[in-house]
C-alpha positions in Angstrom: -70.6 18.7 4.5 -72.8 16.6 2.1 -72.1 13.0 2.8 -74.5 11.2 0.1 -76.2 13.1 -2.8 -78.6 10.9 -4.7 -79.3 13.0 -7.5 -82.7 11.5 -9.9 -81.9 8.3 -9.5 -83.9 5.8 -11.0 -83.2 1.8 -10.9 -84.9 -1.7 -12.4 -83.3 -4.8 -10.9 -82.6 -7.2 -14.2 -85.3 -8.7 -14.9 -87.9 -7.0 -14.1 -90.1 -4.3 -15.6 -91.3 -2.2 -12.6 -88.7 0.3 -11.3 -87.7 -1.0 -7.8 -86.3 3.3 -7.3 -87.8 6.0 -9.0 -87.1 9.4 -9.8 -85.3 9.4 -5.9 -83.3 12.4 -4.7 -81.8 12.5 -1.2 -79.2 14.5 0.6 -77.8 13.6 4.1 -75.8 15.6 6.3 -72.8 14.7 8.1 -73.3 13.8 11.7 -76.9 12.7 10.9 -78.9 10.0 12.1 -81.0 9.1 9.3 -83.9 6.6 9.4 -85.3 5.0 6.4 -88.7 3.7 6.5 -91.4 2.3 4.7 -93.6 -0.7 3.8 -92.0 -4.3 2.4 -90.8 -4.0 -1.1 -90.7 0.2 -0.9 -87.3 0.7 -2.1 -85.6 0.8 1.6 -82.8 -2.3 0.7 -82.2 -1.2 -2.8 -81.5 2.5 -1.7 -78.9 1.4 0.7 -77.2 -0.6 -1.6 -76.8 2.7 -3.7 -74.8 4.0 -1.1 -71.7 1.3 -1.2 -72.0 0.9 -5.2 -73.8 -2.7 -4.5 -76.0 -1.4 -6.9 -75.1 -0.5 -10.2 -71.2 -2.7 -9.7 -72.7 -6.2 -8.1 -76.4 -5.8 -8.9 -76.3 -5.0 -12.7 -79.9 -3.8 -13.8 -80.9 -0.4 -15.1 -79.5 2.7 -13.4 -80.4 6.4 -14.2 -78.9 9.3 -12.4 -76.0 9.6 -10.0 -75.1 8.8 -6.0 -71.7 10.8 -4.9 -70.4 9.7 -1.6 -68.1 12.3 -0.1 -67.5 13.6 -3.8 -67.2 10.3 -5.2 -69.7 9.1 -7.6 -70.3 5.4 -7.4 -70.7 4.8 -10.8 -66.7 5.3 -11.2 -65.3 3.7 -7.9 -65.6 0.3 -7.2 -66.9 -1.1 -4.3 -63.6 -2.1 -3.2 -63.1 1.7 -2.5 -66.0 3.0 -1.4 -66.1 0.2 1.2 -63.0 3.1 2.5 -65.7 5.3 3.0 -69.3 3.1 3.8 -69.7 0.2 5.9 -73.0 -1.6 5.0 -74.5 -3.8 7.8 -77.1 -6.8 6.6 -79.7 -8.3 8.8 -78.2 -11.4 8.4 -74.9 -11.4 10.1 -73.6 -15.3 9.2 -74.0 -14.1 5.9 -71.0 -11.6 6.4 -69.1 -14.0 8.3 -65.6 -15.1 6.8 -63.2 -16.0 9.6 -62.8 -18.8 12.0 -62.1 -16.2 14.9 -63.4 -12.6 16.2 -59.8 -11.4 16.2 -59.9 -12.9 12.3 -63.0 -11.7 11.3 -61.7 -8.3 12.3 -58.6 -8.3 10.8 -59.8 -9.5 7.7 -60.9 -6.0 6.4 -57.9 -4.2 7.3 -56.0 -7.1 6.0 -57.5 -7.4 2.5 -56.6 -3.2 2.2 -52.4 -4.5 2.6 -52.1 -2.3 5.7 -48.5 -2.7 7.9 -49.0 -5.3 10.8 -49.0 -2.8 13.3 -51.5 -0.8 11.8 -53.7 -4.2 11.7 -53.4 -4.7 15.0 -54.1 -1.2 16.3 -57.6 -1.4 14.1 -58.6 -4.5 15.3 -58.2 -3.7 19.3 -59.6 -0.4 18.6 -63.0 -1.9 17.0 -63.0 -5.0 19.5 -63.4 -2.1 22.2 -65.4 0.3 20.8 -67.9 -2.7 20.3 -67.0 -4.2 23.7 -66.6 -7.4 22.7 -62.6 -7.9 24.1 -63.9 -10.7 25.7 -64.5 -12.6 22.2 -61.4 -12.3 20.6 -60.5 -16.3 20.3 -64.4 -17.4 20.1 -65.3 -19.1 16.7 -68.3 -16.5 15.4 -70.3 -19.2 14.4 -70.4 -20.1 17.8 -72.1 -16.1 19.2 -75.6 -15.3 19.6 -76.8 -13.5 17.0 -77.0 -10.1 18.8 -72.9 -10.9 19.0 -72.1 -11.9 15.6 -74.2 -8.4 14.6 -71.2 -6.8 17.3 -68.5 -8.7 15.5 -69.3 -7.3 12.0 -70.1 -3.7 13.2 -66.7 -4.0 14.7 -65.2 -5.7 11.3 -66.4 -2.5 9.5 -65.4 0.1 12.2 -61.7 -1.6 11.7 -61.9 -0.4 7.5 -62.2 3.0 8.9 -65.5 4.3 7.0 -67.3 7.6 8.1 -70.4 6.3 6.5 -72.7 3.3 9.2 -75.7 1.9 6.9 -77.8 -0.8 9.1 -80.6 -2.5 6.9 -82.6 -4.0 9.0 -80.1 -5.0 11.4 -82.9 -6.0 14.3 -84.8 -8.5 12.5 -82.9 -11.2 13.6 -82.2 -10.7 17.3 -83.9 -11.5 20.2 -85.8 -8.3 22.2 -82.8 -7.9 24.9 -80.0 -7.7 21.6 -82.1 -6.1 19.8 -82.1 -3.4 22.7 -78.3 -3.3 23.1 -77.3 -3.1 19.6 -79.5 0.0 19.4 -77.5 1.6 22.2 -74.8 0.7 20.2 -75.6 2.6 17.4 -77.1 5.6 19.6 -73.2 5.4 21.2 -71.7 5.5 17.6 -73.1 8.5 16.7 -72.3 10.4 19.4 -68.7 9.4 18.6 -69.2 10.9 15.4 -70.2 8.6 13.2 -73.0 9.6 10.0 -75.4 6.7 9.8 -78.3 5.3 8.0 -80.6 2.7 9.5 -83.4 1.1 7.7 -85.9 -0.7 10.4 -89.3 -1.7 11.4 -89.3 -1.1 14.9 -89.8 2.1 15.1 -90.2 2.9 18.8 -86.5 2.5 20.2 -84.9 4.5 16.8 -87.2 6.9 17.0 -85.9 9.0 20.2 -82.4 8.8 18.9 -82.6 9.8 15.4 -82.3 13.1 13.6 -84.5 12.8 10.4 -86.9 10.3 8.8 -87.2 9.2 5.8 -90.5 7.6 4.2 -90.5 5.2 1.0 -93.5 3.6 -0.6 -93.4 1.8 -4.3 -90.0 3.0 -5.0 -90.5 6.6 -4.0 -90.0 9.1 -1.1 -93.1 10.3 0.3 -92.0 11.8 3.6 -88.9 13.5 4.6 -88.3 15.3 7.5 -87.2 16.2 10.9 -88.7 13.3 13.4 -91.7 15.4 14.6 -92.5 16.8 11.5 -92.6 13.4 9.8 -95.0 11.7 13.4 -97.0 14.9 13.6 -98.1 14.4 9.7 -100.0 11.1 8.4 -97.5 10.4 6.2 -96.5 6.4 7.9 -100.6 5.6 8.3 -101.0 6.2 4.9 -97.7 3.8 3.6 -99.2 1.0 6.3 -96.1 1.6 8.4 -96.8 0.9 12.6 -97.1 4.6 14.3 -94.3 4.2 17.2 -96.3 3.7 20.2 -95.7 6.5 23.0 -95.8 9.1 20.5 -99.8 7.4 19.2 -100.4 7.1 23.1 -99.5 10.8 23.9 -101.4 11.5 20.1 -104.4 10.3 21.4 -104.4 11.4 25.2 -104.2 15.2 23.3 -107.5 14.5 21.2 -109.2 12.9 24.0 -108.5 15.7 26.7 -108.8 18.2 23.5 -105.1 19.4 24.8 -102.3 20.4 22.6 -99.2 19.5 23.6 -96.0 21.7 23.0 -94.1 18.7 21.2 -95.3 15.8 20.2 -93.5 13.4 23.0 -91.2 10.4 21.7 -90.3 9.0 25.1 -92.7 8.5 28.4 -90.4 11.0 30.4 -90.9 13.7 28.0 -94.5 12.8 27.7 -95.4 13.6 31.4 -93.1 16.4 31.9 -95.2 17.9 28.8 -98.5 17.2 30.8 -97.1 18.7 33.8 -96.0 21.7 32.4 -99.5 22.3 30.6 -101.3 21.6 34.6 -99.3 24.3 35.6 -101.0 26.9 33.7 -104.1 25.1 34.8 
């Protein structure tokens, strides 16, 4: 099933004369595990923000083409109702913050859709566990670390019930031991089934986990494809985008020994079991 069809979109914030999108076409699969990347300023943000009907309902600007989100094109629903079906995550979380409490902050969501109390409730403690954040019910949000508050609004979304994640840039503010956990949170909500969408920078903890990659540079794709046929190609060098390092360090052992590898390795463990396996048939 086709989740998101971006069909020759094209879009200028107002303003300005320089396209920020152009001529972009994209299909994702459900159950995928999509990551966007690309230089600043590529297009990355303003794609994403396609995908809830940010951009053409709150953005204005000029928009060609069309973006259909399970069927429905975002040019005809609000984003009100496609909020139903997308949950958009923002690097900042204080700026998503509305509450005074977790529980609230939660809630809020569900709330704002006129859903029966007990449906409310069963949301909320459903998304304060699937985030694991029980413990945080009463606490002000204000109050959390940032790697927290990022929990809290996952867990706000989760409670509106979309089948669509989108995370842009959702690291960028966390410290490294948050920034760890809240990638094993998204590794743990795809496996329960969740399609999802990141856009980040650090490369080298999405990279194991994800299904696809996708490359933007001035407003344009230039490299889609399956994880080790994007790494394998030169497609991030030439963009200026960082090569994830154990794949580059497992790139370069293969030159040096003049070795070639059965897969290009994403994690360390993989790596040596692919140098044992070629000693073998030394």
């Amino acid at each position: 099933m086709k989740v998101v069809e971006v069909r020759n979109v094209t879009y200028t914030y107002p303003g300005s004369k320089k396209p920020a999108l152009e001529n972009v076409n994209v299909e994702i699969s459900e159950g995928e595990l999509v990551l966007i990347v690309g230089p600043s300023g590529s297009g990355k943000s303003t794609f994403v923000r396609l995908l809830n009907g940010l951009i053409p309902h709150y953005y204005g600007g000029d928009f060609k083409g069309d973006v259909f989100v399970f069927g429905l094109n975002t040019k005809e629903h609000s984003v009100a109702e496609l909020s139903k079906k997308v949950g958009l995550v923002f690097q900042d979380p204080e700026n998503q913050i509305l509450t005074l409490t977790v529980e609230k902050e939660v809630a809020f969501g569900p709330e704002n859709l006129g859903l029966p109390p007990s449906e409310i409730r069963e949301r909320v403690e459903e998304s304060l566990k699937t985030m694991n954040i029980e413990h945080l019910r009463y606490r002000l949000p204000f109050e959390l670390s940032g790697g927290e508050q990022q929990r809290v609004i996952i867990a706000s979304i989760l409670a509106m019930k979309p089948k669509l994640l989108v995370f842009d840039e959702p690291t960028s503010n966390l410290d490294p031991i948050s920034t760890i956990n809240l990638v094993k949170a998204i590794h743990e909500l795809h496996r329960l089934g969740y399609t999802i969408v990141v856009v980040e920078h650090k490369l080298d903890l999405l990279v194991p986990l994800v299904n696809r990659i996708i490359v933007f540079n001035k407003g344009r794709i230039v490299g889609d494809g399956r994880v080790e046929e994007i790494l394998e190609g030169d497609v991030l060098e030439s963009v200026g985008v960082d090569f994830p390092r154990i794949p580059k360090l497992f790139k370069l052992l293969a030159q040096r020994l003049d070795i070639a590898l059965p897969h290009l390795p994403l994690t360390i463990n993989d790596g040596v079991k692919a140098i044992l396996e070629l000693l073998k048939g030394v």
